[in-house]
GUKESE-718850 format. One line per 2 residues: number of its first residue (from 1); their letters; for each residue x, y, z of N, C-alpha, C, O. Coordinates in steps of 0.001 Angstrom, whole numbers, always signed. Atoms other than C-alpha are relative to their C-alpha. Example, Ala and Ser with C-alpha at 12.3 -4.5 7.8 and 13.67 -1.06 7.14 Angstrom:
<recs>
1) as) +890,-1190,+0,+12300,-4500,+7800,+900,+1200,+0,+1936,+1181,+665  -820,-1190,-60,+13670,-1060,+7140,-770,+1090,+730,-261,+2198,+899
</recs>
This chain:
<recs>
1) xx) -12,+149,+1459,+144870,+25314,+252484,-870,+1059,-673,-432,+1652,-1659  +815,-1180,+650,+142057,+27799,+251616,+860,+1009,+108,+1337,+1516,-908
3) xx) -829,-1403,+365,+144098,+30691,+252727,+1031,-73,-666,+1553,+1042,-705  -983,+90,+418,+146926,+29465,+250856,-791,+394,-1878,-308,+1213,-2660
5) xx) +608,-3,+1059,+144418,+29097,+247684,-405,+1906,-239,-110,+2320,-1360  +325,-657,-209,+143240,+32419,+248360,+1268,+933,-41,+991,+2036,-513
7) xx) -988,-1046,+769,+146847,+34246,+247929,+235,-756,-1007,+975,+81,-1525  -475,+372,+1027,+147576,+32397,+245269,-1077,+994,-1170,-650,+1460,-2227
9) xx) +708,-108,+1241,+144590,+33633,+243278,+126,+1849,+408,-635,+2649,-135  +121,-1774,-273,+145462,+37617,+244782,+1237,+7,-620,+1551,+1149,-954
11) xx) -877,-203,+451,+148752,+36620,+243310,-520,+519,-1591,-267,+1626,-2068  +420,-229,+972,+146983,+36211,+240035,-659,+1048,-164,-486,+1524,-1286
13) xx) +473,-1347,+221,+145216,+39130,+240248,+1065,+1333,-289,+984,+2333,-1001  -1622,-708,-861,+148362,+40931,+241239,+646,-39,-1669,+775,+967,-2365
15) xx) -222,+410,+1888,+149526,+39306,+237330,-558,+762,-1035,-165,+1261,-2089  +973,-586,+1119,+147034,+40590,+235763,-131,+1222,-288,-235,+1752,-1394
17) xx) -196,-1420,-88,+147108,+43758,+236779,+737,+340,-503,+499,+1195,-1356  -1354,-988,+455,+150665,+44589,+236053,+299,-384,-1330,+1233,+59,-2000
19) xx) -119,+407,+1419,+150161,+42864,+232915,+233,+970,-997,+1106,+1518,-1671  +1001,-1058,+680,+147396,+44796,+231628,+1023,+1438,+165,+1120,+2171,-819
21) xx) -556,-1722,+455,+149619,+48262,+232444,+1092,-285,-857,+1593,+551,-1609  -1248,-502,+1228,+152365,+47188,+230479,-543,-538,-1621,+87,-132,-2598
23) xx) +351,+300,+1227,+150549,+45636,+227485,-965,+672,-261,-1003,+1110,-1411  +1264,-685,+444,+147165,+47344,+227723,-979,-735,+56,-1508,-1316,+1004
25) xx) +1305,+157,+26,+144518,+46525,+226048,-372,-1632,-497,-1403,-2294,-371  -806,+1199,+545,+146172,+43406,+224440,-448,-1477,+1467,-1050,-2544,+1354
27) xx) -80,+458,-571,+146507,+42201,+227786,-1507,-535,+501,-1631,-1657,+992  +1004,+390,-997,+142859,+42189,+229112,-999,-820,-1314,-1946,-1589,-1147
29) xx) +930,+1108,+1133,+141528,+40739,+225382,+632,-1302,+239,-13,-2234,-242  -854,+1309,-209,+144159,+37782,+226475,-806,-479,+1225,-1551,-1455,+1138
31) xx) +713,+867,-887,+142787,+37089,+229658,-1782,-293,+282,-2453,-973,+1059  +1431,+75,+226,+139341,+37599,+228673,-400,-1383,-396,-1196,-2164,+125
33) xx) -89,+1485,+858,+139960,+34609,+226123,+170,-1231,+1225,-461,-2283,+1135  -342,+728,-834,+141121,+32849,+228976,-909,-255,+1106,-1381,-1274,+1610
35) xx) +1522,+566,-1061,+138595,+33244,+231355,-1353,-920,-607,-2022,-1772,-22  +1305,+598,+1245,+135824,+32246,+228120,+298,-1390,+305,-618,-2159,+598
37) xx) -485,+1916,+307,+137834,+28556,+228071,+82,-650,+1518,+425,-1824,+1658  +14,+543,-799,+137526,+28295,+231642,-1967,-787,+491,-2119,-1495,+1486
</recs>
């Protein structure tokens, strides 16, 4: 279960990344917000 938790959250990284290149800068003030409410 950890290593399963553990790609899941490289998936999210993986998200985030390809976000951020297609939106920018947009993208990393979005997940910024998102990390704040966590």
């Amino acid at each position: 279960m950890i290593v399963f938790h553990i790609i899941s959250l490289e998936l999210d990284v993986f998200s985030i990344i390809s976000e951020i290149k297609s939106n920018g800068d947009d993208a990393i003030i979005k997940f910024a917000k998102n990390y704040d409410n966590l």
